[in-house]
Every structure is written in structure tokens, then in C-alpha cells.
C-alpha positions, -999 to 999 in steps of 0.1 A, spaced: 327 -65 424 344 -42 444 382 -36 445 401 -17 472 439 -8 469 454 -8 506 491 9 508 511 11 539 536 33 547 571 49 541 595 21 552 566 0 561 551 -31 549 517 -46 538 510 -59 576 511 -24 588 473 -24 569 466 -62 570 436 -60 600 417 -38 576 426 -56 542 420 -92 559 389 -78 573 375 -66 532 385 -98 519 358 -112 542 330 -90 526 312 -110 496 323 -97 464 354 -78 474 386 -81 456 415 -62 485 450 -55 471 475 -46 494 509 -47 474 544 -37 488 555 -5 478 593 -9 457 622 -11 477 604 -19 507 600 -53 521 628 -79 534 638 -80 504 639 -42 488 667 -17 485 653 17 494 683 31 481 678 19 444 640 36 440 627 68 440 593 86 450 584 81 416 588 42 417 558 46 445 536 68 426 540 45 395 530 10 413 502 26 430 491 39 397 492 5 381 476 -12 408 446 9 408 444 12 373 444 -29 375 413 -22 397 392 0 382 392 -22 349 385 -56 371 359 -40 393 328 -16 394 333 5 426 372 13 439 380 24 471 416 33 485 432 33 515 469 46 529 486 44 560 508 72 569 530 79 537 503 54 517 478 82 524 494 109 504 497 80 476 465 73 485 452 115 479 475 112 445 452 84 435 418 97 440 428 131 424 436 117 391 412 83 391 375 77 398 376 64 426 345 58 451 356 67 484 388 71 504 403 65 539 432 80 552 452 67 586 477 89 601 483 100 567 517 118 565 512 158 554 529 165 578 560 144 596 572 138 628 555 149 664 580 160 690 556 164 722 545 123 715 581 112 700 598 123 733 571 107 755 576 74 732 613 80 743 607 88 784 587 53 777 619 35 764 638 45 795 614 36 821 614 3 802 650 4 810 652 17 841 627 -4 852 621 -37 838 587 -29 832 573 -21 796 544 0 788 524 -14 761 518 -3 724 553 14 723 568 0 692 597 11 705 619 -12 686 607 -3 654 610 33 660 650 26 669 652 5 639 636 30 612 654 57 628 687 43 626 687 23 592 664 44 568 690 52 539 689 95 538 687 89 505 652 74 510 640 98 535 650 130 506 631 105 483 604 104 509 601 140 518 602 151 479 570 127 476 550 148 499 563 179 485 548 170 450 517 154 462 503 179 484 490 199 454 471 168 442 452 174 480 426 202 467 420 182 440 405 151 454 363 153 454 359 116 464 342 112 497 367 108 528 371 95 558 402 106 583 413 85 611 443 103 632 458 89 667 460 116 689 493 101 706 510 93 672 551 101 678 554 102 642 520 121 622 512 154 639 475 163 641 482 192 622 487 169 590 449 155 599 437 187 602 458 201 568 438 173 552 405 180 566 405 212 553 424 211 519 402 185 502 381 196 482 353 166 486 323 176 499 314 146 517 345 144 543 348 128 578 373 130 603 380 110 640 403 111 665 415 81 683 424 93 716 449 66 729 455 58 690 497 59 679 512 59 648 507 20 641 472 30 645 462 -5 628 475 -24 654 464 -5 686 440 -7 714 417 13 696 418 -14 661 379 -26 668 372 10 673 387 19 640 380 -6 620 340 3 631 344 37 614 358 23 580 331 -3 579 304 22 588 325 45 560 328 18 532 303 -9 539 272 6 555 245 10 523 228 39 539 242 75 529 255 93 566 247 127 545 208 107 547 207 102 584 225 133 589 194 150 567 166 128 587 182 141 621 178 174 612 140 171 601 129 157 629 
């Protein structure tokens, strides 16, 4: 059997990753996890956790994995994928998939366009789609500071873990994410110390990036990553024969 852990983001819940883990749980002999990180959730209080409450769970849940399956694979959304990086530096784990995974924070070029958008909604009447406009206000305006220090210091004390992880990788990045520079793709691209490492840009892709126009397009690249039995490093090998 095969396990994969699935974590979504900072603030976030499991839905932010649900098109990819619904789409595992359809593969024969697959066992998909996606748990909600603590404190998140309708239910959670990010004010009573720390970043150390997130590193714990996802340490349990993959350890819950590896003993219940023969192959693990991990993937994180935004903040998930620097839990995700954690993981595969300290675990076995077979390969890993990192969305808009959060080196780095915050994009100012695509979060003021994400804004102009808001008010020509307003000024308007007429919405541009794929803004999630509403849950930018929301996060923005009732994130606890106390989480986002919690959240910041978890990125400070994972990104050593980064050189560390050899597992093969593949890295998706939208290129008009508000909230994930492309600098943080790139960081990640080159800091890993895997051999085997992939990395796509999604041109119209923004920060929900599992939820965009570009979803079948993504979710072709983690299939081809994950799924696919034939080695790319093979057909990359019988290109260059020929």
C-alpha cells in the first residue's frame, strides 16, 4: 500500500488540498491522509498552539504512515510545504510535492493587483474570477499576530531542514500568487539537496493554486510525478541517446 500525508496551509484547511487528496484516494491501494493542522479549522484557536503543535502532528501522522504502508509520499500547500520539507528531511519518505510552498511570504507586485481587482469589483459590479478576494480580507484581518510570529518562527527553523531533504521533488509555483513569491520556488529549487528535483510554473496559477484554472493542468504533473511507473530520469536518458 501506499500512504500520502497531504497538509494545507497556514490558516488554511484540509479543502485547500482536497482536489489532489480526493483524486489519490481514487488510485487502487492508496491510503491519503489529509488531517487539519491544530488550531486551525472552524473549530481551532490559533492563539492557543504554537509552530511546534504543527511540526508534532505532522510528525505523528507520517510516522502513522510509514508503519501502515510500504511507499510514503508527502505533500504541502503553502506553509504545509515547509512542514512538508521538515518531514522528508528527517523520515524516509519516497517522493515529495511542494505547492506554493511558503519560503518565502507575501508578493507585493500580485497582492496589489489582487487589490486593483477588489476595486474594479466595486467600482464596477463586475468580478474578475479566481480572486479569492474574500478570503484574502478575512485572513488578513482576523489571523491572531500571535499566530503569524508562531507562523513566521516556523519557517525560520525549518529552512535548515531544506538542504537536507534527498527525496525526489516536484515544485509547482503560480506565477500570479499575491501571497508566495517565486523567489521561495526558486530558494527551494536550488537549496534541496535531492538529486532528482522538478519544478513548473503555472502561468495564470494564484495562491489557491488547487482550486484554479490551471487544477487539470496541475494535478497532470503530480500524477505524472507520483503515479507514472516509468522513471522521467529513464526517458530523460533514452532522449538523449537517440
Amino acid at each position: 500500500m501506499k500512504g500520502c500525508l497531504c497538509i494545507h496551509g497556514f490558516t488554511g484547511e484540509p479543502w485547500e488540498v482536497e482536489p489532489i487528496a480526493e483524486s489519490l484516494r481514487k488510485q487502487k491501494d492508496w491510503l491519503v491522509y489529509a488531517p487539519t493542522l491544530p488550531g486551525h479549522g472552524p473549530d481551532g484557536d490559533l492563539r492557543t498552539v504554537t509552530y511546534q503543535h504543527w511540526l508534532y502532528m505532522v510528525e505523528v501522522a507520517a510516522e502513522e504512515l510509514i508503519k501502515r504502508c510500504e511507499e510514503v509520499y508527502v505533500i504541502g500547500f503553502s506553509m504545509g510545504g515547509l512542514l512538508a520539507c521538515y518531514i522528508a528531511a528527517k523520515y524516509e519518505i519516497k517522493k515529495l510535492v511542494l505547492l506554493s510552498a511558503a519560503a518565502y511570504y507575501l508578493n507585493p507586485p500580485m497582492l496589489f493587483e489582487s487589490v486593483k481587482a477588489t476595486l474594479h469589483t466595486q467600482l464596477t459590479g463586475v468580478s474578475e474570477p479566481d480572486q479569492l478576494v474574500d478570503l484574502y480580507r478575512h485572513k488578513m484581518t482576523n489571523t491572531p499576530m500571535s499566530a503569524v510570529v508562531q507562523f513566521m518562527t516556523a519557517v525560520k527553523k525549518i529552512r535548515p531542514y531544506i538542504r537536507h531533504v534527498q527525496t525526489p521533488v516536484l515544485i509547482i509555483q503560480g506565477e500570479r500568487d499575491a501571497l508566495v513569491p517565486r523567489r521561495s520556488s526558486e530558494y527551494l529549487f536550488r537549496t534541496i539537496g535531492a538529486e532528482e528535483k522538478y519544478i513548473h510554473y503555472l502561468k495564470d496559477g494564484r495562491h489557491m493554486i488547487c482550486h484554479g484554472f490551471e487544477k487539470d493542468q496541475l494535478m497532470r504533473h503530480i500524477h505524472e510525478f507520483l503515479i507514472e511507473k516509468k522513471d522521467r530520469r529513464d526517458e530523460q536518458n533514452e532522449i538523449s541517446s537517440t
